[in-house]
N, C-alpha and C positions, 0 to 999 in steps of 0.2 A: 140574688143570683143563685141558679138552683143545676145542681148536675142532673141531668134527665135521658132519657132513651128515648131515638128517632124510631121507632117501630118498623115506620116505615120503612126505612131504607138500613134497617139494622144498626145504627152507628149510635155513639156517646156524645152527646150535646151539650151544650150547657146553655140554660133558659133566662134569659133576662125578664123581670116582671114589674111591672110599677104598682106599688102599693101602699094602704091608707091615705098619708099626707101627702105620697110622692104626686097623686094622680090629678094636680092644679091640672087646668088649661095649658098652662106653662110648661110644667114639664111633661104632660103629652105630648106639647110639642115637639120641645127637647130630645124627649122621646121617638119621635118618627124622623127627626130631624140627622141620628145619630145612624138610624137606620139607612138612611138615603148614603148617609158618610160611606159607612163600612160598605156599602153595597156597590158604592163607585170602583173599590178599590179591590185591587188584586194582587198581593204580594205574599212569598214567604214569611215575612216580618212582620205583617198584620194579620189581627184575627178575622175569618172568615166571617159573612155572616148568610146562614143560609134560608132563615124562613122571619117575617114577622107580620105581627098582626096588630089588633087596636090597643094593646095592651102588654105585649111581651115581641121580645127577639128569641131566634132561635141561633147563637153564635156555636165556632167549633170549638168542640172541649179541649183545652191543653193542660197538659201535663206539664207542673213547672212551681217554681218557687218569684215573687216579687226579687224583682233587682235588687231592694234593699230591705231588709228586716229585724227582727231583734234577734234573729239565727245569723243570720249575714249582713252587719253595718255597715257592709261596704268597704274601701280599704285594701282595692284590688287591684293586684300588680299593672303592673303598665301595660304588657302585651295583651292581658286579657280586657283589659277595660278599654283599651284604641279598640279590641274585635266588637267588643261589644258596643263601642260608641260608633265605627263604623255599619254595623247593622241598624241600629235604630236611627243613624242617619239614612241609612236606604231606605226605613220605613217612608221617613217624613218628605224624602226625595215624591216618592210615589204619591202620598197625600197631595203635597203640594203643585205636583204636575196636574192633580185634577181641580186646584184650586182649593183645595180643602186646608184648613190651619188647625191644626188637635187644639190648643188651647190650657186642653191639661193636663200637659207632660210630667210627671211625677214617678218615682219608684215603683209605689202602688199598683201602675197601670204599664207596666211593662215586666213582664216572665222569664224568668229565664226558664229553658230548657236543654235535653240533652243536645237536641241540635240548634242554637243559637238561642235567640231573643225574640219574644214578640210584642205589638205594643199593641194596649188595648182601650178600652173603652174611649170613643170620640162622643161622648153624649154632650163636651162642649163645644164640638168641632163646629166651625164656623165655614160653609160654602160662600165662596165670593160669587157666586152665581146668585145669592139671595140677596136683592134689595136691600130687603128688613136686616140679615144677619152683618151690613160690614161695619157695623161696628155696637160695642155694646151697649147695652143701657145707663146712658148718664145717670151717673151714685152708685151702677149696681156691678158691685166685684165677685166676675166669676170665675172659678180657679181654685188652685190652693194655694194659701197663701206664701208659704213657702220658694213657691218652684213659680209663681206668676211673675210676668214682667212688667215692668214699671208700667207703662201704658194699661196694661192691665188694672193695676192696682188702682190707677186716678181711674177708671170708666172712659177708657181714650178707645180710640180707634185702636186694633192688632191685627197684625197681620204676618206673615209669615216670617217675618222676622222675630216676634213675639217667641215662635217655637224656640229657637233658636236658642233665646234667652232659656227658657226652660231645659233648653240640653245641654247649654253650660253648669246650670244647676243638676241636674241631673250627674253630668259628668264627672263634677267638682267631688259632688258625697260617693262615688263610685271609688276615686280618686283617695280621697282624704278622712274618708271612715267618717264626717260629720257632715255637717247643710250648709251651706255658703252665707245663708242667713235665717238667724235664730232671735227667737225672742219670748217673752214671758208670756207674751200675747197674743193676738192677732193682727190688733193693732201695730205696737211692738215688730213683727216681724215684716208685716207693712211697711212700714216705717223701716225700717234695713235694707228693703230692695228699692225702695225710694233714694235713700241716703248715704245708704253705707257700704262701702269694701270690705269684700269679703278677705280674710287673713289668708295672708299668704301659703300659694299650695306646694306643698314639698315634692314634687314630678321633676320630670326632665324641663328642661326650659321652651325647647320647642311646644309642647304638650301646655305649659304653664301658660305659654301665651294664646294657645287656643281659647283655652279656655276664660280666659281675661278676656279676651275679644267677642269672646261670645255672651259676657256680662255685662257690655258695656250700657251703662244704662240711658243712651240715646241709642235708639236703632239706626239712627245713618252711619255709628259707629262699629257696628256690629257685623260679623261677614251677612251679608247682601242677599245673599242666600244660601239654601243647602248645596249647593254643587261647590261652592267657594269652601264651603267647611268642609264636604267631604277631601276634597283637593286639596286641603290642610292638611289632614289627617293621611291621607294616604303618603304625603308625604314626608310623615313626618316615620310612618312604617317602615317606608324603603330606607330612611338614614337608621332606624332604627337594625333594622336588618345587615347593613353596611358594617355598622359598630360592631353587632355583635358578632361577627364573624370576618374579623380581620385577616386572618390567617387562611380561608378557605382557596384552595387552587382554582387559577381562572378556568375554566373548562377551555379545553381546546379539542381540536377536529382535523383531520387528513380527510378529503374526498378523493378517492379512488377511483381512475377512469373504469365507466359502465363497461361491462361485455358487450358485444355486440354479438345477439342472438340469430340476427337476422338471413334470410337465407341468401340478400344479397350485402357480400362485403363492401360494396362502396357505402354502404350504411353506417361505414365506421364514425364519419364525420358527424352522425346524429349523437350518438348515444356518447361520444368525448364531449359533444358541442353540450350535451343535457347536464354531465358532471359538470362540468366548466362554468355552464352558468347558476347550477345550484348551488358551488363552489361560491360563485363572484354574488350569491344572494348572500349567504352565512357570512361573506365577509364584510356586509353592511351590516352587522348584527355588533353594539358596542359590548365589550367586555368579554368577546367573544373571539378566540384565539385558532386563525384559518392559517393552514399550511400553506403555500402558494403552490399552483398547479406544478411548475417546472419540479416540484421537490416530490410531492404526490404523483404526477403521471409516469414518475422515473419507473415505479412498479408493474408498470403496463409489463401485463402476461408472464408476470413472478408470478411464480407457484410459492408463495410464502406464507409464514404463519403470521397471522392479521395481528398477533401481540408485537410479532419480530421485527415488522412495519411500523409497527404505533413507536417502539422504543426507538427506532432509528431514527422518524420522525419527531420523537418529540412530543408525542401528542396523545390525550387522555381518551379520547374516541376515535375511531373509524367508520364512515361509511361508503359504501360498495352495493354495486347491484346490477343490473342489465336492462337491455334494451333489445325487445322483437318488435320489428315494424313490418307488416304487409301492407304496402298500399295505404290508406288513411287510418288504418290500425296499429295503435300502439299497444304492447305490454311492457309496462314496466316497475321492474321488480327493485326494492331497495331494501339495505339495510342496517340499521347503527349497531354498531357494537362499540362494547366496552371493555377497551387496553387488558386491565388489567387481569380480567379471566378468559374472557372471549366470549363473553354472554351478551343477546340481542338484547338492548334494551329497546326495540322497536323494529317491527317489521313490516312491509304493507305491500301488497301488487297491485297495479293500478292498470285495467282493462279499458282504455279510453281512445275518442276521435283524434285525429295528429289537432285538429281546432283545441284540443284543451290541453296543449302541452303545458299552454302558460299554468291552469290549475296544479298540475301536477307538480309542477314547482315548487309554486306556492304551498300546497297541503305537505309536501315533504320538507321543507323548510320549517314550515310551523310543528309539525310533528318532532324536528331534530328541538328546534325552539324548545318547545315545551317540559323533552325528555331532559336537557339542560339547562332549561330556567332559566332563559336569557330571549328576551324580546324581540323578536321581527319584527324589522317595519313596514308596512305595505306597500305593495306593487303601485309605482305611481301613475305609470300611462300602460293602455294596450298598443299589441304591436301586432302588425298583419303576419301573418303566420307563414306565407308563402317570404316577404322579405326576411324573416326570422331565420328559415330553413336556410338561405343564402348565406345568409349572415353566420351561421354554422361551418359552414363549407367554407366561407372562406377563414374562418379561424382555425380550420385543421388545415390548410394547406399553409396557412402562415407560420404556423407552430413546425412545420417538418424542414422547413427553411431552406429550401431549395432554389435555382432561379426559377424552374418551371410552374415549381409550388409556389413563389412570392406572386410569380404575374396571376397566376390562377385567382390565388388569394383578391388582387387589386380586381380582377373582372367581377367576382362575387360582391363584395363590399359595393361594385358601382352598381351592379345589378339591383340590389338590397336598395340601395338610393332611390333611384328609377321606379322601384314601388311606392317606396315611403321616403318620400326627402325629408322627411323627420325624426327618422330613425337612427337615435346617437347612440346605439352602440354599433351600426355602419359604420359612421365619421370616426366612433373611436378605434375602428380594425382600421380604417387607410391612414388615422395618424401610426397605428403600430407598425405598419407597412412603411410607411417613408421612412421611419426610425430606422426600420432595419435596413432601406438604402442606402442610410446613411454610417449603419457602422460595420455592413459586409461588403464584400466583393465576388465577382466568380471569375473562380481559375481557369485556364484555357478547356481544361480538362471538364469541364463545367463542374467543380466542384464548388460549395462554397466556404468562403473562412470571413475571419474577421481582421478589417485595415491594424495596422497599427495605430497605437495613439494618434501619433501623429499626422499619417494620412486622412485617419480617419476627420479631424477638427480641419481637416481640409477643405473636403466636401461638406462638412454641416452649411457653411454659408451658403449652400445654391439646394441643398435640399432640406434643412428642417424647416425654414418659413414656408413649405407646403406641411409637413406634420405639424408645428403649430396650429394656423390656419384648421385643417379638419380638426384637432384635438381641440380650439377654440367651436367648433360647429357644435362636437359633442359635449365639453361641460355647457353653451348656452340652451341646448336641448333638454339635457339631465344633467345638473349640477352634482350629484352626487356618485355619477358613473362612474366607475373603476377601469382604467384603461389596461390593454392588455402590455403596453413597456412600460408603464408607473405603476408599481403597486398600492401602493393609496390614492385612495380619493383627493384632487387635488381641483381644489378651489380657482373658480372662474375668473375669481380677480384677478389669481395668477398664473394666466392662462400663458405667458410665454415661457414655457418650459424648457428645463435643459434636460438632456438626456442624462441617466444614471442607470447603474448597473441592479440589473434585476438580484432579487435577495432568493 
């Protein structure tokens, strides 16, 4: 292996070359065979390869130290060694999606550098796309002995599983500062991935057992493949994450009803309906602490300081922002801030068609997500945007509680139907609508108030088995839809709801 200069293209290369003994028939082969490998493949974690010919590669040069050495035995803390075992697990993800198996995974042939890992030389890599390559030559052990897997070792067939074994080895001396198996020999250490357990590895237990599992020396015992071990590991991350910061405050959030920029005021019902339901997205977010609108909308058109809001509420964030609509034109402007100085940790305007309101959502959610390191889950159905805009409309008229505003509210909600009889956050505005037939009244005066207890448990028998009913239409639609009189998500099984007092 030779450092050299692309002239061509100005860059630092590093030159593979086969020489004297190496240039059998065989390992020419080996040779173009390694090349075909790296050339399939395209990842940060594998080394490039950019030029070859009858006798050399032209691979990218890296800057970087072997995983394991007699500078660095290995013996490397937890969090660094799951980072680094997850990246070389994304190497061999991407190998093995092209069908390709490295074969020989070892310290040697993996880098570290400033920015992650790389893993290198495939000259034993095996393409299952070759007849000749699936499996190797009966008596002929190729690998190293060390880090090869039992199937290896006999002249067996291997296959992606094989890696696997290697990256438990790999992982294990990362782990435990020595080799999982050792011996005087070759033979010898042959014979220990053949037969023998490697001593026990002093890690956390979850970690402990990845790695066991990844040594098992039958591969139907072994994870199955790499997305199963990645899926180990990562989750062995998040509990690790969880441990170490027992103490950390849940993040929490107040959404602020939008302004309403627009030059006409009955546009008010968009830019509440657009809080409202950015609102009822963050509140599907778990670990993730949403102020309910009645508590948040109370601020409508306080001139107040955004910290003096957060303390009253409660709550470590705030966001706030507006709405100008012309015609199928939206602007809309948002933004988070942070309680405790009044500093934006995120801002964006969004100059879009009324067609991608659903996006705007969406991107503003995931931006809050992100800025708070808590998970969105995504949008599970589209909804016609014309039943949408109804369905806004009638939840500000519902919310102002009026008789004029309730009927309004029940005309929009069936309107919303009428476009989309699929549409469960429709069904879930007329179960909120019967709910509240059922616990107001209006005075001569047309005002409204609410029955006494008692009257009220009156009338439930002749009106909630119609809000059942729709609130049943909407969890079998969307099982995880958030109603506007139940503040939690409440499950279809049990779908025959009783009324309780909003928090």
């Amino acid at each position: 292996m030779w450092k050299a200069r692309d002239t061509r293209l100005d860059r630092t290369v590093a030159m593979k070359r086969l020489l004297g003994q190496h240039t059998s028939p065989a390992a020419a082969a080996r040779f173009q065979q390694e090349a075909r490998a790296i050339a399939a493949l395209n990842h940060p974690n594998i080394c490039q390869i950019y030029d070859v010919g009858p006798d050399y590669l032209v691979l990218e040069y890296i800057e970087g130290k072997p995983l394991v050495s007699k500078d660095n035995p290995g013996s490397t803390n937890v969090d660094d060694a799951i980072k680094i075992a997850l990246q070389i697990a994304a190497a061999l993800e991407e190998a093995h999606g092209h069908g390709i198996t490295h074969r020989d995974l070892k310290p040697d042939n993996i880098l570290k550098t400033r920015t992650g890992v790389k893993v290198l030389d495939f000259g034993l890599a095996k393409l299952s796309a070759d007849s000749d390559a699936t499996k190797t030559v009966e008596g002929t052990v190729m690998g190293t002995a060390a880090y090869m897997s039992p199937e290896q070792a006999e002249g067996k067939m291997a296959d992606a599983r094989s890696d696997i074994f290697s990256f438990g080895a790999v992982l294990y001396e990362l782990l435990a500062g020595r080799r999982a198996f050792t011996g005087d020999s070759m033979a010898a250490v042959l014979g220990a991935v053949l037969t023998a357990d490697p001593a026990p590895l002093e890690a956390p237990a979850a970690l402990a057992r990845v790695v066991t599992t990844c040594l098992r020396k039958a591969p139907a015992e072994r994870f199955q493949n790499i997305a199963e071990l990645k899926k180990a590991l990562e989750t062995i991350v998040s509990q690790v994450a969880v441990n170490a910061e027992p103490d950390k405050p849940q993040p929490s959030i107040a959404v602020l009803p939008f302004a309403n920029m627009s030059a006409d005021k009955e546009n008010e019902y968009f830019s509440d309906g657009l809080a409202e339901e950015i609102l009822n997205l963050l509140a599907k977010i778990p670990n993730l602490k949403v102020i309910a609108r009645t508590s948040s909308f109370s601020f409508r058109g306080k001139e107040e300081d955004i910290r003096k809001i957060a303390e009253t509420l409660g709550v470590s964030h705030v966001l706030e922002g507006s709405v100008r609509r012309a015609g199928n034109r939206l602007r809309v402007t948002a933004q988070l801030i942070h309680a405790a100085d009044g500093a934006h940790l995120w801002s964006e305007r969004y100059d879009r068609d009324m067609t991608d309101v659903f996006a705007i959502q969406d991107e503003i959610g995931q931006a809050i997500s992100e800025a708070l390191q808590v998970r969105l889950a995504p949008r599970t159905k589209a909804v016609n945007v014309e039943a949408y805009q109804l369905y806004l409309k009638g939840q500000y008229h519902r919310n102002r509680i009026t008789a004029e505003s309730l009927a309004k509210a029940k005309e929009y909600f069936e309107q919303a139907l009428a476009i989309d009889p699929n549409y469960a956050a429709a069904y879930s505005g007329l179960a909120s609508y019967h709910y509240s037939l059922a616990a107001i009244f209006v005075k001569p005066s047309g005002e409204v108030a609410l029955w006494r207890s008692r009257r009220r448990r009156r009338r439930w028998p002749s009106i909630l088995p119609t809000a059942r009913h729709t609130a049943y239409w909407a969890l079998w639609r969307e099982p995880s839809i958030t109603t506007g009189s139940w503040p939690k998500p409440i499950s279809a099984k049990r779908w025959r709801l009783r009324p309780s007092r909003r928090r």
